[in-house]
N, C-alpha and C positions, 0 to 999 in steps of 0.2 A: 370521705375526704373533707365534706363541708366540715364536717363536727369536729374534727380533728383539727382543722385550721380552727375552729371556735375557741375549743379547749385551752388551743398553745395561745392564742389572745387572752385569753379572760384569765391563764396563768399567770403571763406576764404582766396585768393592769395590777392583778391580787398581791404578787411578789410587791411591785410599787406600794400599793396603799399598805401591805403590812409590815414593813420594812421600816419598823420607827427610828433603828440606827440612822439610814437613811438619812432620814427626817432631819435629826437631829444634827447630825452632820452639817448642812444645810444649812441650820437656822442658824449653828455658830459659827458659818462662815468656814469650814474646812473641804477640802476635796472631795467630790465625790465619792472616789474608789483608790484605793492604793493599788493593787495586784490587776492585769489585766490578763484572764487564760484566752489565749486566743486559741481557737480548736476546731478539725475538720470534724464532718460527721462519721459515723461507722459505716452509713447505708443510707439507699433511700429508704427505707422502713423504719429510721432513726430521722430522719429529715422530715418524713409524714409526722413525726409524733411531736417534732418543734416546731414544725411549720404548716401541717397539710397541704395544699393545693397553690397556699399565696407563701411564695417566696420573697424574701426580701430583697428591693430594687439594688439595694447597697452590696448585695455578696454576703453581708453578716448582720447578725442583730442579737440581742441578749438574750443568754442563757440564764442559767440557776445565778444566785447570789451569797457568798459566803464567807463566815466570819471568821479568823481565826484571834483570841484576845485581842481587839481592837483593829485587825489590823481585816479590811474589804475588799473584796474581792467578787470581780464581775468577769462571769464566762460569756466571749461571745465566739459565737458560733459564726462560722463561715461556710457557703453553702457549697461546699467540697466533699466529693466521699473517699476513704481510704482507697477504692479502687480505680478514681478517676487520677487520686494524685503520683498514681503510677505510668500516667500517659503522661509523656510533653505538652498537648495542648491542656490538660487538667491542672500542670505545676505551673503554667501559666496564668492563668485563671486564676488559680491558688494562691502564688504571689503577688498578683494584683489585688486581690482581696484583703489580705491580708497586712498588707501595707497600707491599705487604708483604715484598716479594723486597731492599726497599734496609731496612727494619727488619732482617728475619732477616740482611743484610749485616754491617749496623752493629754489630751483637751481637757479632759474629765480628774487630771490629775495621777494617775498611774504612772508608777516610777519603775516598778518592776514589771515586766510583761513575758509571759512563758508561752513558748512553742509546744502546743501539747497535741498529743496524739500523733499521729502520720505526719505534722507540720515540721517536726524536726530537725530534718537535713533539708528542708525545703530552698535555704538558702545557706546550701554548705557545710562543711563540719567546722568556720568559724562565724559564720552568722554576718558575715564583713558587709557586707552589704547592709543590711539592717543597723549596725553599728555607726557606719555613715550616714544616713538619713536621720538617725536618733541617738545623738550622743549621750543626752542624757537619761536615757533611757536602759535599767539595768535587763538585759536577755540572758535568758535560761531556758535549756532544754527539758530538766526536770529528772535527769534521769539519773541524778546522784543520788538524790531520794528515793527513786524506785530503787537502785540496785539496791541501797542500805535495807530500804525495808526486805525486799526481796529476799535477798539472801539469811535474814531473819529467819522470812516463814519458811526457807527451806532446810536450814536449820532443824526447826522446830518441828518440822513434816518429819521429816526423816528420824529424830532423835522419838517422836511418837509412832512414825512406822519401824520404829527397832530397826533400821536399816545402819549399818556401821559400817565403815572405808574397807573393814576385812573380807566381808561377802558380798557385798552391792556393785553392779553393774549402773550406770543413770545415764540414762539418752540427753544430750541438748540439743534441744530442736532451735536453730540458727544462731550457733556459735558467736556467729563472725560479728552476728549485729551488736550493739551498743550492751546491750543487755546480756544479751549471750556472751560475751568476751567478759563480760563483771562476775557472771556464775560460774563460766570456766574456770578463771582463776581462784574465784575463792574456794570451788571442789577439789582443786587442785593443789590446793595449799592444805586440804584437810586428806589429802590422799586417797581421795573416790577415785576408781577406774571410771574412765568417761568415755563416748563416746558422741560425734558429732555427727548431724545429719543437718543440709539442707541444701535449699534450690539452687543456692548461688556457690557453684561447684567452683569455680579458681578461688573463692573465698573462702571454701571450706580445705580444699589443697593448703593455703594459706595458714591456716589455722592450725592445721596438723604440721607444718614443717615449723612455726612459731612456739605450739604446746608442747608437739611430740604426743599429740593425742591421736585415738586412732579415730578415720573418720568412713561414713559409706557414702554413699550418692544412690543407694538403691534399698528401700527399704527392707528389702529380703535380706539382705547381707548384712544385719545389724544384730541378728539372732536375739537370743532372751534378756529384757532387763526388769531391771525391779522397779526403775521410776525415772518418769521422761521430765524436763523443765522445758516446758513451751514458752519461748522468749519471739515467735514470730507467727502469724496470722498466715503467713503467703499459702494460698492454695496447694501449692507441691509439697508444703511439707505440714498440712493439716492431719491430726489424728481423725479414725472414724472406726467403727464396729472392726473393721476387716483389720486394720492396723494395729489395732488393742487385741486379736487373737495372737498376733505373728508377734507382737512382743512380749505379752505378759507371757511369765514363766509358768510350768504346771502347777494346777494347785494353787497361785497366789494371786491375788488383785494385782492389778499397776497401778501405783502413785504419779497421777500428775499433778504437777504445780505449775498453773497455767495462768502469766501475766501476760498474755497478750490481749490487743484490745485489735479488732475483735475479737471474741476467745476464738483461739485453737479449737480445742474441742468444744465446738458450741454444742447451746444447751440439746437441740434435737439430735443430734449422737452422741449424744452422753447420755441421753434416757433409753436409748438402744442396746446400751452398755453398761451400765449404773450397777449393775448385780458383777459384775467383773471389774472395776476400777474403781478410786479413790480419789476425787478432783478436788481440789482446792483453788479459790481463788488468791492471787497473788500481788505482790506488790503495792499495797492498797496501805493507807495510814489513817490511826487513829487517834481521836484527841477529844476529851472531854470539854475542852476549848474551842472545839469546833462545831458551826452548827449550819445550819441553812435557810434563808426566807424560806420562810412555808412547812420547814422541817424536811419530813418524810416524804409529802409530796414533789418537795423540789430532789432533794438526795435519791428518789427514785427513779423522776425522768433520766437520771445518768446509771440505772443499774446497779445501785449502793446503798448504805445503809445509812442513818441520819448520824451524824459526827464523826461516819469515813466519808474520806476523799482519795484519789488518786493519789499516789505517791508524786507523781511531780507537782499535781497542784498543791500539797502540802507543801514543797521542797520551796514553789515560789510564793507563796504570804513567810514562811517561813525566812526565808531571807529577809523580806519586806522588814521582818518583826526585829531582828536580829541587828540589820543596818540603822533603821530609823526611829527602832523604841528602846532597845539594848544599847547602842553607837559602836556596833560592830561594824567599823569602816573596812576594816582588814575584806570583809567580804567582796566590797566594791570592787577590790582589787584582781578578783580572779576573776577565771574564764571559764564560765558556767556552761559553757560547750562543751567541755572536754569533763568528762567519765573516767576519773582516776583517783586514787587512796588518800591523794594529802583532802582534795573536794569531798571525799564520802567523809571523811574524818569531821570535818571541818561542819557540815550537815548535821552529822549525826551529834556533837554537839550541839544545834542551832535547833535541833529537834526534842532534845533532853528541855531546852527551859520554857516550851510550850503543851510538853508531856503527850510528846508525839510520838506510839507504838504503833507495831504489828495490831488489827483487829484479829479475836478470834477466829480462828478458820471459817471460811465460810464456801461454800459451794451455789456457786447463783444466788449469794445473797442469803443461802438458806446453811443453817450451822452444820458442819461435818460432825457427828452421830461418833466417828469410828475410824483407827487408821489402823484396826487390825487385816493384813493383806491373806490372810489365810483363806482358801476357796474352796472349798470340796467337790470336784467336778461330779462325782457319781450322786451325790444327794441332789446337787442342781438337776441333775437330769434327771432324777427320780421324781422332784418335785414338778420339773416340768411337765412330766409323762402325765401324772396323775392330774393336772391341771387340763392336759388335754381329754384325757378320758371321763372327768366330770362336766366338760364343757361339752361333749357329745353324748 
């Protein structure tokens, strides 16, 4: 635990001294930082790896640092886990932190500041609160950009898993949420049979009398599909080995495309399963424009690749770039709360003049091989048998 509080120091002194934008900034009298991501942790095993043992007095302190064409951006970290912000005294905590975390921003010059991670409804689905304390401060929840890129890589999942609207079956795993309501409708606009599952059962009622999709509350009653979209993390509707038998079809892998943070199928049941399924990570944005103090080492502490980022955090330098170096005012004017078609539109151009794409597929970071779902059950057990008879 010592070494690991060592590490996250001597990162963050290293990020400082090699951060010559930084510098320069600085010397010619300009802002600090434009973009502030302010963001909970995943876990404590994500909080050991920024912090070790010494937490910060403040609730939050600096993450990674990075660049999109001129425009900087500073992730700070608050010392909240996606599981505690699911408790009332957690969300309190949370929003005390966090309102201090977009003040200490603002000082520094950040104009735009993004709700990322599990932060997102933390103060409601209009942010009003936040808006009053800091008028001049532009908030986004970031998830225009995810849904845009998202819906991309599932596009492109699907169009390489030869999966087409005539024979495919596609689970969404939490509809109702911000994200799942973006995939709904855009499979549904391309005429996928869908199907909805998750924890939050009047929401998913909800969802089906709204879509006219069918929905289950049990995961037995969902029978065979071809490819699940994980848009939620909650433990009730996590994929794992047993759940990957009951819905892959015979014979074929199952496609998932999994943008949740933390993953759905994380990586230790997915290595359980890896010979039966297809995972792709999701939602993720790429840009030759984009890089990181440190490179690889800082784009790693977050589980990425160096010149991706999360899709919201691209969504907010992106803005940034668009309002204050483009004079796309039009942007000021919306409400980067709300997840709907004129905002994804309006993005996905703001996206185009920084040459912001989908990253190649990648699975943990690591490139997907193959989106052929074909299985052959009797060779895998042939092959298994014989691995057990040469190992005794």
């Amino acid at each position: 635990m010592m070494i690991a509080s060592w590490l996250a120091t001597l990162w963050r002194i290293a990020m400082v001294l090699c951060d010559y934008r930084a510098w320069y900034r600085r010397l010619s009298g300009q802002q600090r930082i434009d973009v502030a991501i302010i963001t909970n942790i995943r876990d404590e095993a994500e909080g050991n790896v920024f912090w070790g043992n010494k937490r910060p007095k403040s609730g939050h302190s600096n993450g990674a640092r990075i660049y999109l064409n001129g425009v900087s951006a500073q992730v700070r970290g608050i010392c909240i886990t996606a599981e505690e912000l699911m408790t009332k005294s957690g969300r309190v905590r949370a929003k005390r932190h966090f309102i201090d975390a977009v003040a200490w921003s603002q000082k520094r010059g950040a104009k735009v500041v993004l709700l990322a991670a599990s932060t997102k409804r933390l103060f409601g689905r209009d942010g009003h609160e936040l808006k009053q304390l800091f008028p001049d401060i532009l908030f986004t929840i970031g998830d225009n950009g995810t849904a845009t890129l998202l819906c991309k890589d599932i596009d492109r999942a699907l169009a390489n898993a030869r999966l087409d609207r005539g024979n495919s079956r596609i689970l969404v795993l939490g509809p109702y949420g911000i994200l799942g309501t973006a995939v709904t409708e855009h499979l549904l606009a391309r005429q996928y049979e869908l199907i909805g599952f998750g924890a939050n059962q009047k929401a998913l009622a909800q969802m089906a009398e709204d879509y006219a999709i069918t929905v289950a509350t049990d995961i037995n009653e969902i029978g065979k599909v071809d490819a699940v979209i994980a848009c939620t993390h909650n433990a009730n509707a996590r994929l794992n080995i047993g759940s990957i038998e009951r819905l892959r079809k015979h014979n074929r892998k199952l496609l998932v495309i999994d943008v949740a943070e933390p993953a759905n199928l994380d990586e230790p049941s997915y290595q359980l399963c890896r010979d039966r399924v297809i995972r792709q990570d999701a939602g993720n944005a790429y840009s030759p424009l984009l890089s990181y103090v440190l490179g690889g080492i800082s784009s790693g502490m977050l589980n990425l690749l160096p010149n991706v980022a999360f899709g919201c955090f691209a969504e907010s330098l992106t803005l940034y770039h668009a309002i204050y170096h483009e004079h796309n005012h039009v942007l000021l004017n919306q409400d980067w709360f709300q997840v709907n078609s004129a905002n994804r539109a309006l993005i996905a151009d703001a996206f185009e003049s920084v040459s912001i794409t989908s990253p190649q597929p990648t699975c943990f970071n690591k490139p997907v091989s193959s989106f052929k779902l074909e299985y052959c059950e009797q060779t895998n057990i042939a092959k298994a048998s014989k691995l057990v008879t040469l190992n005794t």
